[in-house]
C-alpha positions in Angstrom: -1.7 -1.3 25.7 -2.8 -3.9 22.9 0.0 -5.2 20.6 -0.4 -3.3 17.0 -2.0 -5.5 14.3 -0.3 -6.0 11.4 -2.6 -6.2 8.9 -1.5 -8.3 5.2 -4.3 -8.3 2.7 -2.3 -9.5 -0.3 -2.8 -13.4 -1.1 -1.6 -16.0 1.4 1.7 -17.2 0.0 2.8 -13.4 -0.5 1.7 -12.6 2.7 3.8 -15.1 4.7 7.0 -14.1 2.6 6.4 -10.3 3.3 6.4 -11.4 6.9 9.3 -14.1 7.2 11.4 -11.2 5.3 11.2 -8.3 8.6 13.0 -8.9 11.3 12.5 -11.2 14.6 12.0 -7.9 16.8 9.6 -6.0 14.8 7.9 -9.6 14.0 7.4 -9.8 17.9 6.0 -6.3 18.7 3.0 -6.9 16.1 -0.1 -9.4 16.4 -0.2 -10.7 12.6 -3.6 -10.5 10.6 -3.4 -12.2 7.3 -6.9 -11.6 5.1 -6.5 -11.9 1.5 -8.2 -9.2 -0.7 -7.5 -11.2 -3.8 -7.2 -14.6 -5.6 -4.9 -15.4 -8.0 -7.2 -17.4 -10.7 -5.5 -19.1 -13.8 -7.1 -18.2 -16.8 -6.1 -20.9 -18.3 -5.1 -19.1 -21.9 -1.9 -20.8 -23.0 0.6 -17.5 -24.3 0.9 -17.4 -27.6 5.0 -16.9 -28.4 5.5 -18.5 -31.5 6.5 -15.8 -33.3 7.4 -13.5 -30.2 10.9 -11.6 -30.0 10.0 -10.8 -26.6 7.7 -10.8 -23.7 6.8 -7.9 -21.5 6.3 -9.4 -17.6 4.5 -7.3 -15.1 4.5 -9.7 -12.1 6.2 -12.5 -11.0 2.7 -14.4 -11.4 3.1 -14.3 -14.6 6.1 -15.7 -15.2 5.0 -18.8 -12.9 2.3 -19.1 -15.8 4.2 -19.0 -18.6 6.6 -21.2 -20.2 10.7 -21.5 -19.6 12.3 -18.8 -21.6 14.5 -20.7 -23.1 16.8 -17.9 -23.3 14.5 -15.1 -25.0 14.3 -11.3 -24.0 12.1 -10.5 -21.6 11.2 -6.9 -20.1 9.9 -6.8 -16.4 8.4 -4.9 -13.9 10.1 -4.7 -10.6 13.2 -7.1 -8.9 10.8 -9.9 -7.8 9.8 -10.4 -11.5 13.1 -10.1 -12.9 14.4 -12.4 -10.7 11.5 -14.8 -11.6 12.2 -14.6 -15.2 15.9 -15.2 -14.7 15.2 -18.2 -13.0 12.9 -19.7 -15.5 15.6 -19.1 -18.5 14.7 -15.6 -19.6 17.0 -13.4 -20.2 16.3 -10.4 -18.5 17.3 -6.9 -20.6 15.1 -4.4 -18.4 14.0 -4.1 -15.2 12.0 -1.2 -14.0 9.8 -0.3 -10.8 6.7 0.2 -12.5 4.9 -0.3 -16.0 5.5 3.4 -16.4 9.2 3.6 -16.1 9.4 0.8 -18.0 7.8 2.5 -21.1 9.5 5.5 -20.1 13.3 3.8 -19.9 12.4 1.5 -23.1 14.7 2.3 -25.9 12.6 0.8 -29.0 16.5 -0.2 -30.6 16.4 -2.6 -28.3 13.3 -4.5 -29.7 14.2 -6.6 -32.2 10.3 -8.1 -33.2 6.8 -8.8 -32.0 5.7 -8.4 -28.6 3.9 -10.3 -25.8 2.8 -8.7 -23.0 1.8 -11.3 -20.4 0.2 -10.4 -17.2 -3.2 -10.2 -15.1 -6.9 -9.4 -16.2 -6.4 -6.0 -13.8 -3.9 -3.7 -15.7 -3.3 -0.3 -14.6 -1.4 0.6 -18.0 -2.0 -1.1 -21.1 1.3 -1.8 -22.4 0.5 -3.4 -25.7 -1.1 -0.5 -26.3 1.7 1.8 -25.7 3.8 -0.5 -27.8 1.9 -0.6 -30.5 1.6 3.4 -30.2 5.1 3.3 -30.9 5.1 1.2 -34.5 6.3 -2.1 -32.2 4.1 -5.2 -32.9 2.3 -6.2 -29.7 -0.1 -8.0 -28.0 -1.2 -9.0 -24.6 -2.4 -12.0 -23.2 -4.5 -12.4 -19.9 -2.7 -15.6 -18.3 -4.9 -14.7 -14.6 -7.4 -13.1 -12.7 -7.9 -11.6 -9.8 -10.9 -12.1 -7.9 -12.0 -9.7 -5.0 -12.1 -11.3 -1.5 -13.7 -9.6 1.6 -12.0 -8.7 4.6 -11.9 -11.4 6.9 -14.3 -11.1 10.8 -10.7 -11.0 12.4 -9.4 -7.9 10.1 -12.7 -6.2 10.3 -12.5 -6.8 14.7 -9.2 -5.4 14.5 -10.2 -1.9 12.5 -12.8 -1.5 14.9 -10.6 -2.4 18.0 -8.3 -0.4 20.0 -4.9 -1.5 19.0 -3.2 0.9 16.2 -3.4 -1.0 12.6 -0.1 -1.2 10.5 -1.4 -2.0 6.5 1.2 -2.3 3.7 -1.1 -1.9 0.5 0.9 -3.0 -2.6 -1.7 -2.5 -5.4 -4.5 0.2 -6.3 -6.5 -2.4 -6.4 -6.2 -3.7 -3.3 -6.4 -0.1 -1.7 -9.3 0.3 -3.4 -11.2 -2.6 -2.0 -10.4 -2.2 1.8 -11.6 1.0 1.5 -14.8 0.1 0.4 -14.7 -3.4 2.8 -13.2 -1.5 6.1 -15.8 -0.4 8.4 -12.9 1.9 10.2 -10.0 3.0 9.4 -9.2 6.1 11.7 -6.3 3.5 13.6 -4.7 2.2 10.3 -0.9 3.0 9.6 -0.7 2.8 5.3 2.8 2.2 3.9 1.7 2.5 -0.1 3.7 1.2 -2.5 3.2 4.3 -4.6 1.5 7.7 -4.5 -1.8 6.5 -6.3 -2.5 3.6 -3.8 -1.9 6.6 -1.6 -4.5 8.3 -2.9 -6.6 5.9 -2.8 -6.8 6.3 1.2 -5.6 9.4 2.0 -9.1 10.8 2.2 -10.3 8.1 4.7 -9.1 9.6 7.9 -5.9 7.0 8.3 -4.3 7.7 11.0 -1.3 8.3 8.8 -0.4 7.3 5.1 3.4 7.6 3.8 4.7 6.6 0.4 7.9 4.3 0.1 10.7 6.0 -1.6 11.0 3.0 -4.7 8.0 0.8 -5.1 10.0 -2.4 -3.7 8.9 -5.2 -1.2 12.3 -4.1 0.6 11.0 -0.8 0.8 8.0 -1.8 1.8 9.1 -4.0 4.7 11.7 -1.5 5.8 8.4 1.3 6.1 6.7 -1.4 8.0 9.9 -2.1 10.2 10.0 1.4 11.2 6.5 2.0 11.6 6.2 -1.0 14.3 9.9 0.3 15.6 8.4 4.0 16.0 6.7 3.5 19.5 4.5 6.3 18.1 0.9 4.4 16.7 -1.6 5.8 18.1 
């Protein structure tokens, strides 16, 4: 039998990390497929933080694109970020798995003044927005894009072939896409980061979806881990 693909669409760079991070073993068991869905595009738009308290990051690409913190608050959207922000002299007061915990676990005593949200063109919740809803002074600033990519001839062989597919899908987005790009995907293994990228395949005839337990790259790598460990793709 044909070595399982392991199929990462998200960009390059990611991609590679995702797979340095599993382990030798599972690494061997798996032929590795890397096809970008999406481009990372600098905007270009230079954030406005003059008169910021605070900034509001939902991805780690974001933080590369703005400037050093310099020791102001910032609010972020999962451990990558955070530890992103950190780096790059931001002092880190929240961190939460997704852009709705964050707004659910925000205590507005904590804000002490304007707002800057500073993400990607692509938002699944618009924060300002809720921010704003709640009498705090917000705005959010578009510091990148994400263009759509197709599927590469090698991904699209693979989904037609006879080996079992293993795809961690991080985004909605991104779920959204191969479904439309993938000519098959009754062999493909989903791990989704969360149940609406679930959704997003669940009615395609995958040969299996689950859901990680947190909406974390080690999540996700441990689901891949076990679902190359398994011995059971079919």
């Amino acid at each position: 039998m044909s070595k399982p693909v392991l199929l990462l669409t998200r960009p390059e760079d990611k991609s590679q990390a995702f797979f340095d991070g599993l382990t030798p073993d599972v690494t061997a068991r798996a032929t590795l497929i890397v096809s970008p869905l999406l481009d990372i595009v600098p905007t270009g738009e230079v954030p406005r933080l003059a008169d910021a308290w605070g900034v509001v990051f939902t991805s780690a690409q974001a933080v590369r694109l703005a400037p050093e913190g310099q020791g102001r608050p910032a609010f972020c959207v999962g451990e990558t970020t955070a530890e992103t922000a950190a780096a790059r002299g931001w002092e880190v007061r929240q961190v939460s798995a997704t852009a709705d915990d964050l707004l659910a676990e925000l205590d507005g005593s904590q804000i002490g003044g304007p707002m800057v949200h500073l993400g990607g063109r692509h938002l699944r919740v618009d924060i300002a927005r809720a921010l704003r809803a709640r009498g705090v002074e917000a705005i959010s600033q578009t510091l990148y894009d994400q263009k759509l990519r197709p599927l590469s001839d090698a991904a699209q062989s693979a989904l037609t072939g006879g080996a079992p597919v293993v795809a961690p899908l991080f985004s909605l987005r991104t779920a959204t896409h191969l479904v439309a790009q993938a000519a098959d995907l009754g062999r493909v293994h989903v791990a989704a980061i969360s149940p609406a990228v679930a959704s997003a395949v669940s009615d395609r005839n995958c040969a299996a979806v689950m859901t990680v337990a947190r909406p974390t790259a080690d999540e996700m790598r441990r689901s891949v881990e076990k679902l190359l460990s398994d011995g059971g793709l079919a």
